[in-house]
Phi, psi and omega in degrees: 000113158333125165337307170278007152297329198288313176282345174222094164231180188308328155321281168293345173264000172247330173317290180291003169257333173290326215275321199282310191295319171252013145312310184304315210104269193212122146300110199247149156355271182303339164283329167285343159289023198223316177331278183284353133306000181227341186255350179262030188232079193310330166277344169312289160310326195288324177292326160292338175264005173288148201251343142288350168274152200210120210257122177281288183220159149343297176285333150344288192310287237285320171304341191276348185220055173292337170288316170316030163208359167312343192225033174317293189325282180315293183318336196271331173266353156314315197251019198286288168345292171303337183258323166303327201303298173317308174300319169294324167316279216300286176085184133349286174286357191112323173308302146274155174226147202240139187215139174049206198292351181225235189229153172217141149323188167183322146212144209300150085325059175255183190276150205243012260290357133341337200271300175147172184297287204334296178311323206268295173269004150308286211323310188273003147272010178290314180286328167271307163020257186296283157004273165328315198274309200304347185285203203265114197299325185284346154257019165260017188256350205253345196226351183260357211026061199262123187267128168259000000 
């Protein structure tokens, strides 16, 4: 078994989607698929959770930080599984309740630092995040060159 199994499990992968969602609100389906391709990219995150960073638009992002998506595609079909999976945990416990086309809160999931640094900077990129996803999905799916 690969190292990133160990490192992107069910744990962190729901963490980081409850964390986004609920910055966002509401999510629709192709945008939380967007979610653990972003959160499973340590400079990605390490940059989004810097407390001077502030994201202006999507498309910003993706010229001021273009190596961070030579290889999105493969991460976003990597990560298709792990976000139902995650998404049917929270669920399941209660956490999400899922409407219409997407997600909602439904109840808290909080955080702990017992969950670990990892958790601590999803938890503080969780607002560029949701930021990043929310915007209109077909052009980040149309600009990370995410094959459908």
């Amino acid at each position: 078994m690969k190292f990133a199994s160990y490192y992107n499990n069910l744990g962190i992968n729901a963490f980081a989607i409850y964390s986004v969602l609920k910055e966002a609100g509401f999510l629709t389906l192709p945008k939380i698929a967007l979610i653990l391709p972003v959160a499973a990219h340590r400079e990605m995150v390490k940059k989004l959770a810097h407390s001077r960073f502030r994201l202006v638009s999507f498309e910003q992002y993706l010229i001021d930080n273009i190596e961070f998506f030579y290889n999105f595609n493969e991460r976003y079909l990597a990560s298709l599984t792990p976000t139902v999976n995650a998404l049917q945990f929270l669920s399941e416990i209660g956490v999400v309740q899922l409407r219409d086309d997407g997600a909602v809160i439904a109840s808290e999931l909080p955080f702990d630092t017992s969950m670990g640094k990892r958790a601590e900077r999803v938890q503080r990129a969780s607002a560029n995040i949701a930021a990043l996803v929310s915007g209109n999905a077909e052009v980040f799916y149309l600009n990370a060159r995410i094959e459908l």
